[in-house]
N, C-alpha and C positions, 0 to 999 in steps of 0.2 A: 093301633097302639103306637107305631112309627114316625105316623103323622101327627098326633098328639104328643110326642116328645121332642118331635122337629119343632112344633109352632112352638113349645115352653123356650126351648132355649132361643129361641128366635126374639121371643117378648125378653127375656131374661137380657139376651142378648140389646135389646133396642134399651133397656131399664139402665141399666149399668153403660152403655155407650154416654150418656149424660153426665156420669161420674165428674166433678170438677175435683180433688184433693187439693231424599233432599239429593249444553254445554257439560255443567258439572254433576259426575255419576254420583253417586251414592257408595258408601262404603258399605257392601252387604257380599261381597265375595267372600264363601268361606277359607280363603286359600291366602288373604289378607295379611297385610302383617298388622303385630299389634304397635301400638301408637307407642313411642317414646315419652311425652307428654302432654297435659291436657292442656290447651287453650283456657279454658273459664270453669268446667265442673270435671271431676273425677266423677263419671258416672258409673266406674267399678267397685266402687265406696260406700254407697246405698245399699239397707240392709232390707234386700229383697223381700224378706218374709215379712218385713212391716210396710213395705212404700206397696205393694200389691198381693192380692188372695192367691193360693196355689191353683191351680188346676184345677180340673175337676180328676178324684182318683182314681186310675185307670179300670175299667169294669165297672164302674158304678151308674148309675140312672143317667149322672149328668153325664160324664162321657159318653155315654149309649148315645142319647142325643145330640151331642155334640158331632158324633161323626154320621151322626143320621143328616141332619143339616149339608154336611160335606157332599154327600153321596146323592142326595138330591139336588144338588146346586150341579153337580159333574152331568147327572143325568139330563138336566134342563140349559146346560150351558150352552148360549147359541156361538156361530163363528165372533161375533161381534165382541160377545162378552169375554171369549178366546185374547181376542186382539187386546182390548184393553188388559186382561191380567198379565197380556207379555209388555205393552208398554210401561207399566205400575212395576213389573219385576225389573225392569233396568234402570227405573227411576231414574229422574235427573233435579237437581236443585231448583231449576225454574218451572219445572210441572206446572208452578201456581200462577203460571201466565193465563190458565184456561181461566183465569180467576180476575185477574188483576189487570190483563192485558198485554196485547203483545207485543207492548213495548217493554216489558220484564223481560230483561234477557240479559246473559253474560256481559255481550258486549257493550250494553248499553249502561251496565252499574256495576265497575269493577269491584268498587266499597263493598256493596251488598252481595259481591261474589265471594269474594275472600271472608265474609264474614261468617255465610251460612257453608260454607265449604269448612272453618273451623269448627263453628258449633257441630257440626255433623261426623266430622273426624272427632272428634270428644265423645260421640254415642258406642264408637266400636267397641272399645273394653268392657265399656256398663253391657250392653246386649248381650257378649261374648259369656261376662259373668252372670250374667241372670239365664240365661238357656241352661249354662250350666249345673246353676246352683236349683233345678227346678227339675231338668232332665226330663222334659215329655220328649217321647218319639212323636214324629211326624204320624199325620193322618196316614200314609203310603206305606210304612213301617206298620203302624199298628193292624192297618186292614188291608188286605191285597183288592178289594175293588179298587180302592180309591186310586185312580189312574191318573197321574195330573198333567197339566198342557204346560208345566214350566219346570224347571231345572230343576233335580233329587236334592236339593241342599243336604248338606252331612249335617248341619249344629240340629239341635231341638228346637222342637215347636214352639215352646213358649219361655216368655215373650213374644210375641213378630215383632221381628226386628225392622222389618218396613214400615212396620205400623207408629212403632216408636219415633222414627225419622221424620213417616212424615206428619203426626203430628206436634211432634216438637218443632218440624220446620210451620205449621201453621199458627204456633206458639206464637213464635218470633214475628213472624210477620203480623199477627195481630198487634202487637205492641207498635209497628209501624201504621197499618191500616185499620186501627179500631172497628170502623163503619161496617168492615169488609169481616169482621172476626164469624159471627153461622156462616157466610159462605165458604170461607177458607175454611171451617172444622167439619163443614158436608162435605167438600170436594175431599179433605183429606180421609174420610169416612171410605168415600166411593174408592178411593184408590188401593185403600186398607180392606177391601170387601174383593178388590182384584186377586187375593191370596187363599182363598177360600175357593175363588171361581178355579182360581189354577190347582186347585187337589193341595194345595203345600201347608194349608194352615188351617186350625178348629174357630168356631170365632170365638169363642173365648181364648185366645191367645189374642187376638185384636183387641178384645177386652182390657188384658193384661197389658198390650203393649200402648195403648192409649195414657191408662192409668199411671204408667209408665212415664211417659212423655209428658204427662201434667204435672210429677214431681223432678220432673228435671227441670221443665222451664221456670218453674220456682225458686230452682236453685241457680237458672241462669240470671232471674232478675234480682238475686243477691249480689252477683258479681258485678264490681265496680268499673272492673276489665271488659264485660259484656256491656255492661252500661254505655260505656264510653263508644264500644264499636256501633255498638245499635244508633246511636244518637247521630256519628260519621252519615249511616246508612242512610239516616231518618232525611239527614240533608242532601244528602247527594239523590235521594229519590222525590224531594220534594222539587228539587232544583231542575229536575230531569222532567218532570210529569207536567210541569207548568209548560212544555214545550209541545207535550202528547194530548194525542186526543184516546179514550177508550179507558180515562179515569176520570170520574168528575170528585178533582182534587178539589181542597178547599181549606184556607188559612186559618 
């Protein structure tokens, strides 16, 4: 019965991953301060119970499964898949060099540093308020197996708030690299599945924080403000890449 409600949410899980409606750390310390002002979207403004589905309600079938998933992923998890859920939990803005190349780096595109280092300081509040306003306790709260290889975070489960990051940061860079757009939203997937492996998250909080992340860059690409830094970035990487090799740019 266990494994027939693993593999549902797993398919459920793969069905809805589809859904269409981040040198520099990530802002995911719960001990953070909150943001003064937003760069380009107020992402604490968004009326949670419409931009994504709740949860699943705690004791029900779907949560049953939900932390069935968790608890098979902990018991299967090799040193390997260890390693990666702690590199994913410290995230860094250029992650997506495994992607794009490793000539993607701070040093090499201050523009496109300063840019996604704002877009990302703009996620703190939105995340902040939607854990809240949703209030799951963590897989480790709700069940004492679940053991996890990475840090007890204090906020709630859902949203993931890493999940949100990094697929809003593979948002953004798709508007810059079209071509590159399924590989940036599988690498951001894999990275988003490192929270699951570490005991911290259900995947449907991945779910949610995905969903998440596809109405915000929606609202980044209303912004005229965004517009304008992205298109900065757009030149200073095309200007950069005609130099590198490990991107086959092209005009």
């Amino acid at each position: 019965m266990k494994q027939n409600l693993s593999a549902g949410v797993l398919w459920l899980a793969a069905l809805l991953m589809g859904f269409s409606p981040i040198g520099l750390a990530r802002t995911f310390d719960d001990d953070a301060e909150q943001v003064s002002e937003f760069h380009f979207v107020q992402t604490d403004a968004f009326d949670f119970a419409k931009v994504m589905p709740a949860p699943p309600a705690p004791g029900s079938l779907a949560d049953q499964a939900d932390l069935n998933v968790v608890l098979q992923v902990q018991a299967w998890r090799t040193p390997e898949q260890v390693a990666w859920a702690k590199r994913t939990n410290i995230g860094d803005l250029f992650d997506f060099a495994d992607i794009l190349g490793e000539w993607f780096t701070e040093e090499e595109l201050p523009v496109t540093a300063a840019l996604l280092e704002d877009v990302d300081s703009d996620l703190y509040e939105g995340i902040r308020a939607s854990k809240d306003f949703f209030a799951r306790p963590r897989p480790f709260i709700a069940d004492a197996r679940v053991q996890p290889c990475l840090k007890r975070f204090k906020t709630a489960s859902y949203p993931s708030g890493h999940t949100v990051s990094f697929f809003v940061e593979a948002g953004v860079l798709a508007e810059i690299f079209p071509d590159k757009r399924a590989e940036l939203f599988e690498f951001a997937q894999s990275m988003a599945w490192g929270r699951v492996i570490g005991g911290v998250h259900y995947p449907t909080d991945l779910i949610g924080g995905r969903i998440f992340a596809a109405a915000i860059v929606e609202e980044l690409k209303k912004s005229a403000v965004f517009r304008a830094e992205l298109e900065k970035s757009r030149v200073e990487i095309m200007a950069m890449v005609k130099t590198k090799s490990g991107y086959p740019w092209s005009d």
